[in-house]
C-alpha positions as CSV (number, residue, x, y, z in Angstrom):
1,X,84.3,92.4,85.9
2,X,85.8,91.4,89.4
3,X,85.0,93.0,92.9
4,X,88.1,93.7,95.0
5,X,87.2,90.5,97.3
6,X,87.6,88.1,93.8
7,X,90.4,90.1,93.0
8,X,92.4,89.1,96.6
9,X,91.0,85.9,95.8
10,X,92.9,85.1,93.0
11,X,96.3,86.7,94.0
12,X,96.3,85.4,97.4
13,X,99.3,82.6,98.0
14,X,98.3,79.1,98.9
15,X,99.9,78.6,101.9
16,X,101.2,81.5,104.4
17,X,101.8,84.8,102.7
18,X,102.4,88.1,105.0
19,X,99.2,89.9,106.1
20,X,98.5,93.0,104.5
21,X,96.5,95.9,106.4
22,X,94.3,99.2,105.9
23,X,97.0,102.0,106.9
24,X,93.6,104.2,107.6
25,X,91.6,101.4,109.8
26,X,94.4,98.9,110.6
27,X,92.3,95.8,109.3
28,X,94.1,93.2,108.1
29,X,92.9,93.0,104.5
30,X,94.5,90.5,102.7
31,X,97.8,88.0,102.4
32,X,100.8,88.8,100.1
33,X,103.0,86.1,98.7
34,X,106.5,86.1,100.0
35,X,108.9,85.1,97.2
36,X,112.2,84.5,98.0
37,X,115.9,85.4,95.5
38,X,114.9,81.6,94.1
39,X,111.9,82.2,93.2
40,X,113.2,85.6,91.4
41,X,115.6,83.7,89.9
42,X,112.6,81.5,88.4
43,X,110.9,84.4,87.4
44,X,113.8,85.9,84.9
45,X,114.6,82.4,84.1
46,X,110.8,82.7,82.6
47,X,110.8,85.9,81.3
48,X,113.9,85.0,79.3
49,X,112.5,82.3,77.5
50,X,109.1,84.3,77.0
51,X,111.1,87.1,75.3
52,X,111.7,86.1,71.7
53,X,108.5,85.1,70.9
54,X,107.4,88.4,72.1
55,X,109.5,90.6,70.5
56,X,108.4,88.2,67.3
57,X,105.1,89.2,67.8
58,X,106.1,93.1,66.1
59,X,104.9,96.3,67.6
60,X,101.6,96.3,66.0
61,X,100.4,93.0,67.5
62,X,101.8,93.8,70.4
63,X,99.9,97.0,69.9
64,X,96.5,95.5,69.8
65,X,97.4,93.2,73.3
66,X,98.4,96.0,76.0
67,X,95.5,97.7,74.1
68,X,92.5,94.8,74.7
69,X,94.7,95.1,78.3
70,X,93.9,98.4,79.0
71,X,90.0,97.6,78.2
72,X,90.6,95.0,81.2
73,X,91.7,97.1,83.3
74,X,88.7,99.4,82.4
75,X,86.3,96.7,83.1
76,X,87.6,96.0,86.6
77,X,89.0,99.4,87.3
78,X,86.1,100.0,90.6
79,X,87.5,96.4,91.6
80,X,91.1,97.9,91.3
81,X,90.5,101.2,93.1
82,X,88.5,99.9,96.2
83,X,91.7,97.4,96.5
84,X,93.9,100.4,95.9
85,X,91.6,102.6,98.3
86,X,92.1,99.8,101.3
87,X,96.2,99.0,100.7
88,X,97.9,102.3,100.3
89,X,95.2,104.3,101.9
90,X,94.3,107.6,99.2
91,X,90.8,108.2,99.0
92,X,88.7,107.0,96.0
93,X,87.9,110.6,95.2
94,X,90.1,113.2,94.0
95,X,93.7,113.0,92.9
96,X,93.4,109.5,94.5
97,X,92.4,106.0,93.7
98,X,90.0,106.1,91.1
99,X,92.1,108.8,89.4
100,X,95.1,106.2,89.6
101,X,93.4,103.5,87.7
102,X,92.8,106.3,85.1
103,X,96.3,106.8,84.8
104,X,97.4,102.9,84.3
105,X,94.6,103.1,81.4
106,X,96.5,106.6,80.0
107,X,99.5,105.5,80.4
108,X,98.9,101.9,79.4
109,X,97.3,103.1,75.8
110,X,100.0,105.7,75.3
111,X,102.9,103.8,75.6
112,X,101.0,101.3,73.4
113,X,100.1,103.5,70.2
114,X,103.2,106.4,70.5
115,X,105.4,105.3,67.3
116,X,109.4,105.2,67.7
117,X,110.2,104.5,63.6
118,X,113.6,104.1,62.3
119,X,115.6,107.4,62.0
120,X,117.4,108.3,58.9
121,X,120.3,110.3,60.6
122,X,122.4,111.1,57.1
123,X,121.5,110.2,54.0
124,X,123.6,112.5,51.5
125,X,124.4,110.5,48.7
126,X,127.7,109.1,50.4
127,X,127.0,108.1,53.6
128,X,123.6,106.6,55.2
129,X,122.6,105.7,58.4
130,X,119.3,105.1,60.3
131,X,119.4,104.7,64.1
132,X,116.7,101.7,65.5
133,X,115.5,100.4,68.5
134,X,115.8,96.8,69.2
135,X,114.5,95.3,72.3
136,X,116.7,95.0,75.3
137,X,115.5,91.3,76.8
138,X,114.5,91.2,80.0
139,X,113.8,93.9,81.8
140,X,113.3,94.3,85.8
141,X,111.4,96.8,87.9
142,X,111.0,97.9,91.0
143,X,107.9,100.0,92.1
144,X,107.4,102.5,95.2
145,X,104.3,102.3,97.7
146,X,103.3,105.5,97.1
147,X,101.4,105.4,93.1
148,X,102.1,101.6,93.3
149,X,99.9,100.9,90.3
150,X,100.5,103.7,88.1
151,X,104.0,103.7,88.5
152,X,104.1,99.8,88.0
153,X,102.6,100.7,84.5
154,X,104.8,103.5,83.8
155,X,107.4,100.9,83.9
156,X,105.7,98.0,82.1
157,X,103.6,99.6,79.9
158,X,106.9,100.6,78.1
159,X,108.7,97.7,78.3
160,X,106.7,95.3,76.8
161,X,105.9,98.0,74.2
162,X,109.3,97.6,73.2
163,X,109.7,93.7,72.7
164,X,110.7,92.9,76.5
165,X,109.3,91.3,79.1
166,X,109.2,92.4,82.7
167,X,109.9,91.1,86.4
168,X,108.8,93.0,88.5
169,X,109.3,93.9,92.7
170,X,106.3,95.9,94.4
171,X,106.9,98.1,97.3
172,X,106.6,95.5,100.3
173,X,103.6,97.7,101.8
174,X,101.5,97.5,98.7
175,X,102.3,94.6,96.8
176,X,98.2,93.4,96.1
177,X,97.9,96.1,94.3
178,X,100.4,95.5,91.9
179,X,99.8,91.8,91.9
180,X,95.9,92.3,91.2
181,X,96.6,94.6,88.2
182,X,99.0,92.1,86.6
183,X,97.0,89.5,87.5
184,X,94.1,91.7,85.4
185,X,96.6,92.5,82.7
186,X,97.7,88.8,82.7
187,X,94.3,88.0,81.5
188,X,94.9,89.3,78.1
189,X,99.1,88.9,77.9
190,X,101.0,85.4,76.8
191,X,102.4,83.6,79.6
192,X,105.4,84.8,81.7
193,X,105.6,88.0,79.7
194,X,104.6,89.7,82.7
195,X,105.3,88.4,86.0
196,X,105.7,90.2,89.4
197,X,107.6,88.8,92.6
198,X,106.5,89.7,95.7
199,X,109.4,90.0,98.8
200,X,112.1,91.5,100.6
201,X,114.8,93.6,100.1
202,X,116.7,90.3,99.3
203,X,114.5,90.0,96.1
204,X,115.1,93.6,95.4
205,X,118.9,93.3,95.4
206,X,118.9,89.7,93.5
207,X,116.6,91.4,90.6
208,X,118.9,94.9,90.5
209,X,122.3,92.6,90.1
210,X,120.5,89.6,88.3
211,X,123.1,89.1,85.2
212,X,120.0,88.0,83.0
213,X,117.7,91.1,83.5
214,X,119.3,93.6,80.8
215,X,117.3,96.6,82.3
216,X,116.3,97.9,85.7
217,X,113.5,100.7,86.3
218,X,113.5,102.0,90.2
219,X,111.2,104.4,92.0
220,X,112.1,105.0,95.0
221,X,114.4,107.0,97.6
222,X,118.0,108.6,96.6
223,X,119.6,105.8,99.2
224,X,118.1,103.2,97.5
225,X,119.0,104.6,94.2
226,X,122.2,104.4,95.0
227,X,122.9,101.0,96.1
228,X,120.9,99.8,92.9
229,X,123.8,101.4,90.7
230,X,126.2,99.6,92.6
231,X,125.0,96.2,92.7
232,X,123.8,96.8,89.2
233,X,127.7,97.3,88.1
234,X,129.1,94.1,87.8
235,X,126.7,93.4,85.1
236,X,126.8,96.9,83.6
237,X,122.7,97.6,83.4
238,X,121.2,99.8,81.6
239,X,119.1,102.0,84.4
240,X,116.4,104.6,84.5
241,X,116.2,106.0,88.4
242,X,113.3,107.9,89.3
243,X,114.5,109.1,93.3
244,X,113.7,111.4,95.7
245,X,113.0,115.3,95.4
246,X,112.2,118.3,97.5
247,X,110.8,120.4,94.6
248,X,110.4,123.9,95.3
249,X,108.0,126.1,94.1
250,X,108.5,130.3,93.8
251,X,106.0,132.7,94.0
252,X,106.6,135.8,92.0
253,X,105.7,139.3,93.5
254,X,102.9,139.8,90.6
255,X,100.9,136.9,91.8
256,X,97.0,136.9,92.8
257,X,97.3,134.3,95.8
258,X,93.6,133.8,95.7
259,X,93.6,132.6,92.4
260,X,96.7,130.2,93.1
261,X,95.7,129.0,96.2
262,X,94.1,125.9,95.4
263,X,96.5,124.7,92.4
264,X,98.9,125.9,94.8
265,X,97.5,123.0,97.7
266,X,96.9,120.2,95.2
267,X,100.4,120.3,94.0
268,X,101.5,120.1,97.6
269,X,99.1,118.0,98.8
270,X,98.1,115.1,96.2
271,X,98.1,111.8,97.7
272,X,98.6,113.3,100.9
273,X,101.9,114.6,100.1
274,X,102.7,111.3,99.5
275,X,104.6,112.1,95.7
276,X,108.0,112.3,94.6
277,X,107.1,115.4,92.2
278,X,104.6,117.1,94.8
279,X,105.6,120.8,95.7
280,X,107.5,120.6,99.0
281,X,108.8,124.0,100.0
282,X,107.0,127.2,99.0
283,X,109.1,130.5,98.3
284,X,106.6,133.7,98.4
285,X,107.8,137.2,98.3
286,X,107.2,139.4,101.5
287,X,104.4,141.5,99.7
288,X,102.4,138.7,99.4
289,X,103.6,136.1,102.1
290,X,100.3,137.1,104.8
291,X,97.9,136.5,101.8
292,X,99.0,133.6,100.3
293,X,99.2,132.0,103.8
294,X,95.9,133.1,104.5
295,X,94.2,131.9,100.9
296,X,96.4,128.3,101.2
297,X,94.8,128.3,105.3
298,X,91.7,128.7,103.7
299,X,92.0,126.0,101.5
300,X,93.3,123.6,103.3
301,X,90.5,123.6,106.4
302,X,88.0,122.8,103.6
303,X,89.2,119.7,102.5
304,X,88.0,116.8,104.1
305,X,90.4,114.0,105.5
306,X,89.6,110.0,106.7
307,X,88.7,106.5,105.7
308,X,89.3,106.5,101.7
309,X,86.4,104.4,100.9
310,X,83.6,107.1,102.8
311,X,83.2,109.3,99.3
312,X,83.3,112.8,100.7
313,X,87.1,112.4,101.7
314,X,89.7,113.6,99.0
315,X,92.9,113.1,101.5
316,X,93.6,110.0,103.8
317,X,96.4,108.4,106.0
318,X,100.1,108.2,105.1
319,X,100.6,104.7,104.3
320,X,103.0,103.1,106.9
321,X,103.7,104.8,110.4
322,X,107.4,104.9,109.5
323,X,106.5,107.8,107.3
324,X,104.1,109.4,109.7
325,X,106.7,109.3,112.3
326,X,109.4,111.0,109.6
327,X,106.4,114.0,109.2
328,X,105.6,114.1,112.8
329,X,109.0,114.7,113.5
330,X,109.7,117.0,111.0
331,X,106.6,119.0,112.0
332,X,107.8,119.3,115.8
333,X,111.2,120.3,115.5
334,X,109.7,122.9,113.2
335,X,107.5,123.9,115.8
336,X,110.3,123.8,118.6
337,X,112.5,126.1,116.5
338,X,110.1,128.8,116.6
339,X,108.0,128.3,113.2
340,X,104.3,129.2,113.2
341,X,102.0,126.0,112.6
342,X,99.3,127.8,111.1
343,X,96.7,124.5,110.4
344,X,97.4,121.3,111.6
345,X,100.5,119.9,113.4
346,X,98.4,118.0,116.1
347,X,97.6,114.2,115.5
348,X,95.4,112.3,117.7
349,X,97.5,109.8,119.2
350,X,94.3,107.8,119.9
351,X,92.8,107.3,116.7
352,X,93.2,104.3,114.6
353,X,95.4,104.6,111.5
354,X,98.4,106.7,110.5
355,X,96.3,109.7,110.1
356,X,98.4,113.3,110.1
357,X,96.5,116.4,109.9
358,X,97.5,119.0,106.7
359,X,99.9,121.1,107.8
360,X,101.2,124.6,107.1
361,X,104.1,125.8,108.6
362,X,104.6,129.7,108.1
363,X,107.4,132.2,109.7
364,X,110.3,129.4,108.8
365,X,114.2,129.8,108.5
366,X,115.1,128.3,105.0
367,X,117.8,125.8,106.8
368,X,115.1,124.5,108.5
369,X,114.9,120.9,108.7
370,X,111.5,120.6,107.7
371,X,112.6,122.6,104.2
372,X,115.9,121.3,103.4
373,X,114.8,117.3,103.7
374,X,112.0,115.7,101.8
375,X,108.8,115.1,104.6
376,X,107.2,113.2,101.7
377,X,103.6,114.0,103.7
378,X,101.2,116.6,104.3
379,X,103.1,119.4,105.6
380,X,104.5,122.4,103.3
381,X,106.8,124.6,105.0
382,X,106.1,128.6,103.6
383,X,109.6,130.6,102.9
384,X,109.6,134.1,103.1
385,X,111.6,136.0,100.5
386,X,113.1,139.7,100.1
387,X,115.0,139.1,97.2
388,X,114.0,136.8,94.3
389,X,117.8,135.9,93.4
390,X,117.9,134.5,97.0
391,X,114.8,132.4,96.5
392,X,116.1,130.9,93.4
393,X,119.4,130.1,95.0
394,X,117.4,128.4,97.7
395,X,115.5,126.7,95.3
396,X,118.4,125.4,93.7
397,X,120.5,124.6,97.6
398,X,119.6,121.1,97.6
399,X,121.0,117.8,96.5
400,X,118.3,116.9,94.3
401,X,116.5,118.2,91.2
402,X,113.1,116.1,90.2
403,X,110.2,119.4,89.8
404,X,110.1,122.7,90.6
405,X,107.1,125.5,90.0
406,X,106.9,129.0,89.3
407,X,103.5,130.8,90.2
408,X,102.9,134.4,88.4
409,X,100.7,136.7,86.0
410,X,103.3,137.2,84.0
411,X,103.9,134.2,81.2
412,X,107.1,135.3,80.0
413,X,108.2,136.5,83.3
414,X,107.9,133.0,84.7
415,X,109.5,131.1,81.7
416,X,112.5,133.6,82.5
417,X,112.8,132.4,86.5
418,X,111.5,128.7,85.5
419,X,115.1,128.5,83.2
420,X,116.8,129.3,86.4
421,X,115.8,126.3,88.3
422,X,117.7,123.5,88.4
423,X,115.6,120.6,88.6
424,X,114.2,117.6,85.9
425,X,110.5,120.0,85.3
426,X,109.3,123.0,85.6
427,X,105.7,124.1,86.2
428,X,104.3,127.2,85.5
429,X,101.5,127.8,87.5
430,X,100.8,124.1,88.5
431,X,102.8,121.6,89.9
432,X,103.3,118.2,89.3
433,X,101.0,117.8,86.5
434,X,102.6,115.3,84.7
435,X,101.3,113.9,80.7
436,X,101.7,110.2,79.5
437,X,103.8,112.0,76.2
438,X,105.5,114.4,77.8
439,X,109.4,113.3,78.9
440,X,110.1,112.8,82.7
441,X,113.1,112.4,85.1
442,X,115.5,114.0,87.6
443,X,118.7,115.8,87.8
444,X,121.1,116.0,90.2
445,X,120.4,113.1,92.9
446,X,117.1,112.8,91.8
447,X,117.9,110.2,89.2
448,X,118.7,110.3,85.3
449,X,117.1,108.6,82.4
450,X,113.5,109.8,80.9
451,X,110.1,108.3,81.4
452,X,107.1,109.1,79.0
453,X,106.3,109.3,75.5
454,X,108.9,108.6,72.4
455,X,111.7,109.4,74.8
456,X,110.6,106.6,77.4
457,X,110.5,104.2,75.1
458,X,114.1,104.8,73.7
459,X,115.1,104.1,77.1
460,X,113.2,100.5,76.8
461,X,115.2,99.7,73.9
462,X,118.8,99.6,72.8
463,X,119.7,101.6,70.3
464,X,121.3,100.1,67.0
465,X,122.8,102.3,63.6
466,X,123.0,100.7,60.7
467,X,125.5,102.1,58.4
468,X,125.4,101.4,54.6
């Protein structure tokens, strides 16, 4: 069992290295490595030799490995979230840091232990064939700043399930975090099977268009997404895009807003709106828009905000003022175009960190800025609807496509409206509650390929039929 300060320890670079600091305090906390296209190039060079013996290792024994892994993590998982806590900024409490180590463990084990056997797809006495799953080689990834640990395991856990190995790229704002739980993981894994390169944006583009990395996973923003499928072209590799969403989420007219109003915050608010699947734009019908304004104002006063290592806060900074200034802006030319701020809206421009306060906007036009573009913070803009055919076209007016929610008494009712939106997931009465074995992934520009469960790992293999 390591603190966090053994834990920097060991990952820190030799020489140099980029300082690292505490988006809620501004101290610096530790140095990152800077590895450079070369050193990526190293790094798959690695990984490629380290694959076969892997993959020869079978999926039971390699089973038993991220298994004893997980335990590692399980031992040093305070160490982890106190790192986590200081980096990206969440809270230890709550939805936050201690609740992401969880999740690498969940994760970790189920991508470990969910069989993928061979699959007899005809057998009639004529003609048989079974469909299998060989490994792909080498596979890269390439993390957001965001979840940077969980989704860093949502990404390896499965590929080395599968017989590859991984290189992988952390967000350049958190990459100790990834760095200590591979370093943690590396404890227990054979060498170079897992290796993780911390740099630019030049080591992001040499690992997307690498010809020897069969394989790339990416997190991240639609814009980024999109340049990744172009340099990823010349090589033709495989790709499963998680990008950006503006998930909306409809209240129906038979709705108890009291009872709602705190799922209703959570899935707008986890991580300090800091999510890709958190619930950014609220629809709610005209009988109920006052109340469910009111019960969400009510909620959201009560929950305390600051410095994620004090334990009574459960929401903290956004993590890099480039973000804060995207909400704050966001948030003001809401304001100037007539909307109501009904909590929040008013930073301190004298306090340390990149603090913004939650924020409810009510009495806003749906071509809004603030509702049409993804704030990726802790501001939900609340939509007033007449007419719920025009809320599900709003819904459905955007680009993208990763979540959506429907909020109602009425089970069936809501299954009926949820089939009407046009988006990856659908929520019934939650939002973004996501389950290691249940399938995830985008539409639209929000990305394709599935993560999770038996259909995440066919997407960290290549599929072979044998016929005969």
């Amino acid at each position: 069992m390591s603190d966090y300060q053994s834990l920097l320890t060991a990952i820190a670079p030799s020489v140099g290295g980029r300082e690292i600091t505490d988006p809620a305090t501004g101290a610096v906390i530790g140095r990152a490595p800077e590895h450079t296209a070369a050193d990526l190039d190293a790094a798959v060079d690695r990984a490629a030799a380290a694959q076969p013996g892997w993959a020869a290792l079978g999926h039971a024994e390699r089973t038993r490995l991220l298994l004893e892994a997980a335990d590692r993590v399980d031992a040093n998982a305070e160490a982890l979230a106190q790192l986590l806590t200081r980096e990206q900024g969440k809270p230890l409490n709550g939805p936050n840091a201690r609740f992401e180590v969880g999740g690498v463990t969940a994760w970790l084990r189920t991508a470990a232990t969910t069989e993928l056997t061979p699959e007899t797809v005809i057998d009639d006495g004529q003609t048989r064939a079974t469909l299998t799953y060989r490994p792909i080689g080498v596979v890269g990834a390439i993390g957001p700043w965001n979840w940077p640990m969980m989704i860093s395991i949502w990404q390896i856990g499965p590929a080395l399930r599968m017989g590859n190995t991984v290189v992988a790229k952390p967000s350049e704002y958190t990459p100790l975090s990834v760095l200590a739980l591979a370093h943690v993981l590396n404890e227990v894994l054979p060498a170079d099977v897992l290796q993780i390169v911390s740099g630019g944006r030049d080591v992001g583009e040499r690992l997307s268009e690498h010809p020897d990395v069969g394989k790339l996973m990416f997190t991240g923003s639609t814009a980024t997404g999109k340049a990744i499928i172009r340099s990823s072209s010349d090589s033709v590799k495989r790709l499963t895009l998680e990008l950006g969403g503006n998930d909306a989420g409809i209240v129906l007219d038979d709705a108890d807003p009291r009872a709602l109003a705190e799922d209703l915050f959570w899935g707008a608010f986890i991580n300090t709106g800091q999510t890709c699947a958190a619930l950014k734009r609220l629809y709610v019908p005209e009988a109920l828009y006052d109340d469910v304004v009111d019960a969400l104002a009510a909620v959201a006063e009560k929950m305390p905000m600051g410095v994620g290592t004090d334990e009574q806060n459960v929401l903290g900074p956004l993590q890099n003022r480039a973000q804060y200034d995207i909400v704050a802006g966001l948030v003001e030319e809401a304001r100037a175009s007539g909307a109501r701020i009904v909590v929040g809206g008013n930073p301190n421009p004298d306090a340390p960190g990149n603090f913004y306060p939650t924020t409810l906007v009510a009495d806003i036009d749906n071509a809004n800025p603030l509702v049409q573009e993804e704030q990726f913070g802790p501001a939900l803009p609340i939509v007033k609807y007449r007419d719920l055919d025009e809320a599900i076209a709003w819904a459905n007016g955007v680009d993208v496509g990763l979540g959506g929610s429907v909020w109602s008494s009425d089970l069936d009712r809501a299954r009926e409206v949820a089939a009407l939106i046009q988006s990856g997931t659908v929520w019934i009465n939650a939002h973004g509650t996501i389950h290691p074995a249940v399938p995830f992934g985008g539409v639209k520009q929000s990305g394709y390929g599935l993560e999770f469960g038996v259909e995440g790992l066919k997407a960290l293999g290549v599929p072979q039929v044998i016929n005969g």
